[in-house]
Wavefront OBJ file of the C-alpha trace (Angstrom):
o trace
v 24.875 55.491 -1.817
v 27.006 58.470 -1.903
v 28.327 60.222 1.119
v 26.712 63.610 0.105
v 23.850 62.032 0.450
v 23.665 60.946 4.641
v 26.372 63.062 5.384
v 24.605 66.668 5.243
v 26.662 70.254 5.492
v 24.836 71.216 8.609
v 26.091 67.965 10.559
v 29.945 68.824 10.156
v 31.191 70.586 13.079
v 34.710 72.332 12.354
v 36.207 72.441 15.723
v 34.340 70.619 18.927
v 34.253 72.527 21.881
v 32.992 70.361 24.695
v 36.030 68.123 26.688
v 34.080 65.224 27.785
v 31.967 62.270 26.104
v 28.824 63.385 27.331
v 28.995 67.259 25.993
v 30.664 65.517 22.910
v 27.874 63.720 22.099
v 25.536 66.363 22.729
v 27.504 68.629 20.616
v 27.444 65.842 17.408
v 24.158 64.529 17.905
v 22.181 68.468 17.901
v 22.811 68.541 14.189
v 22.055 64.784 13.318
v 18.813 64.795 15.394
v 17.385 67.768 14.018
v 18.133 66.732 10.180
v 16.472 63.393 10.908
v 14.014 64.485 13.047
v 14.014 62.699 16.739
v 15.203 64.237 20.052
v 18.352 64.999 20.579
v 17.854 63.420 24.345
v 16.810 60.485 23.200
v 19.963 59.988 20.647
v 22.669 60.534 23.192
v 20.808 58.234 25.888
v 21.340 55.550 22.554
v 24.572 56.475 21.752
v 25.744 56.387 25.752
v 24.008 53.093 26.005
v 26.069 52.123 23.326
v 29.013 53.437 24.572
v 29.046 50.876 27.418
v 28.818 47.900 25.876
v 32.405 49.118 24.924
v 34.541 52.207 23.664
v 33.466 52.846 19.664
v 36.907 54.269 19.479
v 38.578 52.918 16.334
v 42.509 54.717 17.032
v 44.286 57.040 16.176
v 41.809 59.820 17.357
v 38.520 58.154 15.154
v 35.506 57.384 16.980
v 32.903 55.771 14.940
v 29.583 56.094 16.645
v 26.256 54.005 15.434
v 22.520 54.201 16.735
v 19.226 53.210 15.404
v 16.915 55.241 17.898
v 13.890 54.971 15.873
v 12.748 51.900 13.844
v 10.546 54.251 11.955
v 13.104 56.036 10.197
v 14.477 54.202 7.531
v 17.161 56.619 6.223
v 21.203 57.241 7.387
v 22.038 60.484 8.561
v 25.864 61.279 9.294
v 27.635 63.645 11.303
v 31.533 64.748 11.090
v 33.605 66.871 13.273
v 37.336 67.484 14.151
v 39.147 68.675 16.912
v 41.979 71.150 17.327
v 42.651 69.432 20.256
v 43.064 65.757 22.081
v 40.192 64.177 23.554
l 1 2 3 4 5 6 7 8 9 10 11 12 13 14 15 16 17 18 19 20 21 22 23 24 25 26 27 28 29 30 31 32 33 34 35 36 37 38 39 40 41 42 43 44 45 46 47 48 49 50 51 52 53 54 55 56 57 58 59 60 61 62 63 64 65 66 67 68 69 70 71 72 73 74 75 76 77 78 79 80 81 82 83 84 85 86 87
């Protein structure tokens, strides 16, 4: 597999804007979702569900964050973004 293959240009966001896990999420998943075709709702319900079984931070300002919303869709989709600022 090659990154440029799950990893698509529309799901890297530059500079986050929202402050606070919740908007975060929102603001990383909107990309994702659309290019693999569920709703966006739906992914950040997973993702917060996931979130408190524990924190998916990794350190040093990496969070790694892993769903499977849909059983139907077989494929990886990625999304990247930075921050200008701390989280």
């Amino acid at each position: 597999m090659k990154i440029c293959e799950v990893l698509h240009k529309d799901a890297v966001i530059a500079d986050l804007k929202a402050r606070n896990k919740k908007g975060i999420l929102e603001e990383l998943v909107a990309p994702v979702a659309e290019i693999a075709g569920v709703q966006q709702e739906d992914l950040v319900k997973v993702l917060l569900e996931r979130e408190h079984l524990g924190s998916t931070g990794i350190g040093g300002g990496i969070v790694a964050f892993v769903a499977c919303q849909d059983r139907a869709y077989a494929g990886s989709v990625w999304g990247y973004s930075d921050s200008t600022e701390a989280l």
